[in-house]
N, C-alpha and C positions, 0 to 999 in steps of 0.2 A: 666545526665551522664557526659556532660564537665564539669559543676561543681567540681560534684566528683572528675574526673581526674586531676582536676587541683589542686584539695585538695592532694590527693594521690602525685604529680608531686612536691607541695612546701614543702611534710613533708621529700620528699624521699629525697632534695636537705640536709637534716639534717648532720652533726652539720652546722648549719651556724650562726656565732658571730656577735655580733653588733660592730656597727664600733663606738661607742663613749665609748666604754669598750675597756680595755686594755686588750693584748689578755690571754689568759689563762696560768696561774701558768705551768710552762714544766712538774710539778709530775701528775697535772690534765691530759694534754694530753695524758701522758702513760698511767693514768689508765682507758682512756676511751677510746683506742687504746686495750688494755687488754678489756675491757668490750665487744666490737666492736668484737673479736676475738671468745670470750664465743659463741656471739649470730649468728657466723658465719656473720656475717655483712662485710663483708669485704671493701667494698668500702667507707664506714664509718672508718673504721679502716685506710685505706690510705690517708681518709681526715685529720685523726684525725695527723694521723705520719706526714704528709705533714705540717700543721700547726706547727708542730714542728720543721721542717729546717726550715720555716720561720718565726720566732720567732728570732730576730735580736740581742736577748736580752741574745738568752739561745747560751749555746755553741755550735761552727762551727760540733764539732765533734761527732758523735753518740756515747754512753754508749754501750755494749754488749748487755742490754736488748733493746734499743729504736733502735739498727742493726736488731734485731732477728723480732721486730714489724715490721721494713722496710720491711724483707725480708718476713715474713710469710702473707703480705696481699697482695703484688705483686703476690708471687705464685699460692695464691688462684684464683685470681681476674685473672690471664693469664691462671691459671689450667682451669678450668671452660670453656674456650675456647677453650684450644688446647683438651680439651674433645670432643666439641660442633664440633671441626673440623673431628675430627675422626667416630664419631658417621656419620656427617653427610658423610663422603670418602664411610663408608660402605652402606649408605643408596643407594648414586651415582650409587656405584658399582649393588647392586640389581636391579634399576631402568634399570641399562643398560643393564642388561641380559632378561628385558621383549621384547616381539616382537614387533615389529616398527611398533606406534601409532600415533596420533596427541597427548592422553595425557602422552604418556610417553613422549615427547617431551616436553611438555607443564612443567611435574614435575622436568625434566631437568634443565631447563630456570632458576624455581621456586628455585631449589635448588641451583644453582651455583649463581645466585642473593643472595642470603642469605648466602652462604658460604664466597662470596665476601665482606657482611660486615663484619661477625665474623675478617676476614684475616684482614681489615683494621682496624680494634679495637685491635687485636691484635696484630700487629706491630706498632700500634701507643703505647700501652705500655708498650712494648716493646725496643721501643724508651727514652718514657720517663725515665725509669730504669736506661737504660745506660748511658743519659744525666746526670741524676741526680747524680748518682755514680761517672761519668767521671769528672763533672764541679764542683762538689756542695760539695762533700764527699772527695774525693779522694785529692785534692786539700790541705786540713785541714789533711791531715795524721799524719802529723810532731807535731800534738796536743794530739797524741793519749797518749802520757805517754811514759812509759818504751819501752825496746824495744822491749820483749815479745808481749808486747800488740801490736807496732806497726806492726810488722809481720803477727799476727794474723789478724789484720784487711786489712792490704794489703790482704793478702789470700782472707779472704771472700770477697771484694773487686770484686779484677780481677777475682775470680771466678762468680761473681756473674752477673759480664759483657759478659764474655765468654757463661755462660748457658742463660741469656737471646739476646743473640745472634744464641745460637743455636737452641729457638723455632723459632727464623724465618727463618732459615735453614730448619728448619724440616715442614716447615709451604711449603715452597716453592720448596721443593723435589716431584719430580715426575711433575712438573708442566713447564708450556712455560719457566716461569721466573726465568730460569741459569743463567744469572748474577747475580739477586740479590740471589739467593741461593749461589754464587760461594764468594760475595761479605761476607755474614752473616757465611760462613766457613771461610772464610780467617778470619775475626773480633774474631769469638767466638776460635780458633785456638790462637790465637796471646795473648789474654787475659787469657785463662789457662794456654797455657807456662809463661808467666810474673809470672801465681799464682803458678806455681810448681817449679820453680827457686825460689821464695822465699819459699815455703812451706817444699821442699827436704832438704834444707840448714838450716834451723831456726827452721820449728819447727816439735818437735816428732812423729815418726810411730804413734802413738796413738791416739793423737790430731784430735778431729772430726772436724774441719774444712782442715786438710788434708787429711783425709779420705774421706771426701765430697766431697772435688774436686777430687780425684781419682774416686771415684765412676763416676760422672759427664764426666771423660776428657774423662774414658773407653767407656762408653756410646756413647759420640761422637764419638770415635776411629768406632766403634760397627756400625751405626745407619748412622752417615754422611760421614764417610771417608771409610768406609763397609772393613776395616782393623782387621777381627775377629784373626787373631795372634796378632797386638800390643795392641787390646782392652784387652786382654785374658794375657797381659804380664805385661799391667798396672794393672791389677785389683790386680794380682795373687803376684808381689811384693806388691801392696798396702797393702793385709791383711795377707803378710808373714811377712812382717814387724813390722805389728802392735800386731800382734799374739805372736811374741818373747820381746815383752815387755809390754803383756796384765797385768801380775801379779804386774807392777812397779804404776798402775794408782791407787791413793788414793782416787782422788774424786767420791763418788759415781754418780752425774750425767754424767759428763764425761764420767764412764764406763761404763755407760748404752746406752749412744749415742753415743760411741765409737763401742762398740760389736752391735749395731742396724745398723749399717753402713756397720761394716763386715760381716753381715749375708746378708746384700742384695750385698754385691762384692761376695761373696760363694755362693750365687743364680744365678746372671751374669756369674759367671765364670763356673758355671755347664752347663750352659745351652748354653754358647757361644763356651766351647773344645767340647762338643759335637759335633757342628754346625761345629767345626773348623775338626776334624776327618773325618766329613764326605767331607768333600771339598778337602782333600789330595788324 
């Protein structure tokens, strides 16, 4: 059985590169960052991206495709968690409505022990994200090209600061630890406005990375700041907006993940005037 485990323990550490090889061609890494993605592998997948800011060789500044790798294996790999957290909130909750035992007590203990790592695995990469983006990325902006482009990547940028800021907001609500929730509101706050002064300014209603961040800023409006009129204010110019210049977008991907964005800000917003009616 250790055997095993320990076979199992050195395949899982996979990719790992030999250190008298030069490190891998930057087309390799995407496409086995893309491969990583297929097979749901995700932590592979942020090995694989990781090796690629650290690649001394290849440029400071991410491609649109090698951003979108960044961002789709962090998601995963923090989704997973803030699942495991909720899953287990509801489990707490049942536990607590049985009558007072030594084992309900007992699965108490069990569960808030286990809750407490998922919480510090997930602000640790959490951490990471915004480090990296803050120190590593963001830094290298001024490399991005035109200025389109550079806008666009500020956007996703501070947006991308701001929402992983706000899982640990959202990690730490309801709970002792107000500061640091009061702390991870003020941060995730501060980095969407950065992204919506550039985003309002620069670039089009239409643009799914300014849709993204609307959808996201509302949400926090929604969820941390429990502001259902200004969440309901963002959302509602976000896809009025985008809506009176839906027929200008030529590229098909683009308007596909442009109208996939305003269909869940038209979901949000159904469901939060609702919420907002009944509260007047």
């Amino acid at each position: 059985g250790t055997a095993l485990c320990g076979l199992i323990s050195s395949r899982s550490s996979f990719p790992r590169f030999r250190r008298d090889k030069p490190p891998p061609m930057v087309d390799d890494v995407v496409y086995q960052a893309k491969l990583a993605e297929q097979a749901e592998r995700y932590d592979d997948m942020k090995t694989f991206i990781r090796s690629r800011l650290d690649n001394e060789s290849a440029p400071k500044i991410l491609t649109q495709d090698e951003r979108n790798l960044f961002s789709v294996a962090y998601k995963n790999i923090v989704g997973f968690r803030r699942s495991a957290l909720r899953v287990f909130a509801g489990m707490e909750e049942r536990t607590n409505g049985e009558a007072e035992s030594e084992a309900k007590t007992r699965k108490l203990d069990v569960l808030s022990e286990y809750r407490h790592v998922i919480e510090r695995e997930l602000e640790s990469i959490c951490d990471e994200v915004v480090t990296t983006v803050r120190d590593r990325l963001l830094p290298h902006i001024n490399d991005a090209g035109d200025d389109a482009t550079l806008n666009e990547v500020l956007v996703f940028y501070h947006k991308m600061i701001g929402d992983y800021h706000r899982y640990v907001a959202e990690m730490y609500t309801g709970t002792s630890e107000s500061e640091k929730r009061d702390k991870a509101v003020t941060s995730s706050r501060t980095a969407y406005d950065a992204a919506m002064k550039v985003a309002m300014e620069k670039l089009p209603p239409t643009n799914p990375s300014r849709l993204g961040l609307v959808l996201n800023f509302s949400v926090f409006y929604y969820e941390l700041d429990q502001n259902v009129k200004k969440a309901c204010e963002l959302a509602k110019k976000g896809f009025d907006d985008a809506f009176t210049e839906l027929d200008d977008l030529r590229e098909e991907a683009a308007y596909k993940d442009s109208t996939l964005i305003m269909q869940l800000l038209r979901d949000n917003l159904t469901l939060w005037s609702a919420e907002d009616k009944d509260d007047e």
